[in-house]
C-alpha positions as CSV (number, residue, x, y, z in Angstrom):
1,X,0.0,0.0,0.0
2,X,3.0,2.3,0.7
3,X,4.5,2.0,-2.7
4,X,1.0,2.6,-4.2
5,X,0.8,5.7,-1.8
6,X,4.0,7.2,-3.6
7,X,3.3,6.6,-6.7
8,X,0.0,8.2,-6.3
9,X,2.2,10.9,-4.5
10,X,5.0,11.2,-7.2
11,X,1.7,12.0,-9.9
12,X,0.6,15.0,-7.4
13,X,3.8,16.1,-7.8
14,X,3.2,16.7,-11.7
15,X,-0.1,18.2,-11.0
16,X,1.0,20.9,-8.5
17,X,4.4,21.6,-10.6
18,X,2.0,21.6,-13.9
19,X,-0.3,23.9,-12.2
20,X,2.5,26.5,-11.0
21,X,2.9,27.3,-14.3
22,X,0.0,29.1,-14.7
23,X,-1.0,30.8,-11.2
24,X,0.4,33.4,-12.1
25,X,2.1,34.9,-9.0
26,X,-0.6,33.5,-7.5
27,X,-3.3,36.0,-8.9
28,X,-4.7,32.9,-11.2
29,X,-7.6,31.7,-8.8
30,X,-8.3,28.1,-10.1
31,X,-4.8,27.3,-10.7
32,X,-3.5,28.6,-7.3
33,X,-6.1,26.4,-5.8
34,X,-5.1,23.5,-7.8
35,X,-1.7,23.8,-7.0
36,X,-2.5,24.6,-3.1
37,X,-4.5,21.1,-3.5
38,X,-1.7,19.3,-5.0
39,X,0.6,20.1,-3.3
40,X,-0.9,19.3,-0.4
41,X,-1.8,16.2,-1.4
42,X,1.8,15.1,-3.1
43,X,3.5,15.9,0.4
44,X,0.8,14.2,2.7
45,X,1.0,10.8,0.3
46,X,4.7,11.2,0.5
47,X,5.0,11.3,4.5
48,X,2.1,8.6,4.6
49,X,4.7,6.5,2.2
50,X,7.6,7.0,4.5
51,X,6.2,5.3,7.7
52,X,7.1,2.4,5.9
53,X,9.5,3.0,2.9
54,X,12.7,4.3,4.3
55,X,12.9,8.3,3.7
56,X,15.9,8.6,1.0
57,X,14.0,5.8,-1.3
58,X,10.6,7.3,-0.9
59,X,12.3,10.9,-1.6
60,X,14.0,9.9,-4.9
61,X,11.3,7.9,-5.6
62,X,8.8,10.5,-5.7
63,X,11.1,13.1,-6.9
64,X,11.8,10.7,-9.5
65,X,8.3,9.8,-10.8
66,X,7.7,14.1,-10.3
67,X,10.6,15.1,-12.8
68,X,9.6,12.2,-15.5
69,X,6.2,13.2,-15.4
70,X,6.8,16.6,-15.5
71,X,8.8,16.2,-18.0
72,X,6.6,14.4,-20.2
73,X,3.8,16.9,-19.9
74,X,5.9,19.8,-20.9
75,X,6.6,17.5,-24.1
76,X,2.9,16.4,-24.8
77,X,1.4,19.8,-23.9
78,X,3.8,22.6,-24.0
79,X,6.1,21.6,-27.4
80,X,9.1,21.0,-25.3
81,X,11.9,19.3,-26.8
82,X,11.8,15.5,-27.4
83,X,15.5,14.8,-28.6
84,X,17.0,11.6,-28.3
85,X,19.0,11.8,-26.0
86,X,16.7,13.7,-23.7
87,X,14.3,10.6,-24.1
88,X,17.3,8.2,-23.0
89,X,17.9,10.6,-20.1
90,X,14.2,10.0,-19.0
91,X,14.5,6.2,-19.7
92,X,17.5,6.5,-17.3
93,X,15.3,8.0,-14.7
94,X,12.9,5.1,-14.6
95,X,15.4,2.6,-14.3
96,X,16.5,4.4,-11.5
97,X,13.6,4.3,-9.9
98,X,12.5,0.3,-10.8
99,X,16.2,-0.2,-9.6
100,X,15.1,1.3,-6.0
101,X,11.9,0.0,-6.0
102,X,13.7,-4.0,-6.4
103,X,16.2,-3.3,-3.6
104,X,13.8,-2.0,-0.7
């Protein structure tokens, strides 16, 4: 249940870092209340994770699952670039994590 907790976690991450990019100093209503929500959420499923996933693995996990996603959204929504070797970089990422995930 922890590791779905994270996971779940990691994904608010990409909503609250997706939504910062339009609250607009915070003036943006619905997006400031998205990110406040997400946030909130992405840090609570995070500390619920680390009662039972030891903190440096649940950290780089969710960080982890945050930056891909991120990522990834900026490249399906926004037109960022989708090189390569950007996309092995990512690939890189989620071994990383899988590699973590197998050794706890």
């Amino acid at each position: 249940m922890a590791w779905f907790l994270l996971i779940l976690g990691g994904l608010c991450e990409v909503g609250f870092t997706t939504s910062l990019r339009f609250v607009d100093g915070f003036r943006n209503v619905p997006w400031t209340i998205a990110f406040l929500i997400s946030v909130s959420l992405s840090m609570g499923l995070l500390e619920f994770a680390a009662r039972s996933i030891p903190m440096g693995t649940a950290y780089a996990v969710w960080g982890g699952i945050g930056a891909v996603g991120t990522v990834l959204v900026g490249m399906a929504f926004f037109g960022e670039p989708t090189g390569t070797v950007r996309v092995l970089l990512i690939l890189g990422i989620v071994a990383a994590i899988a590699g973590l995930r197998l050794t706890a």
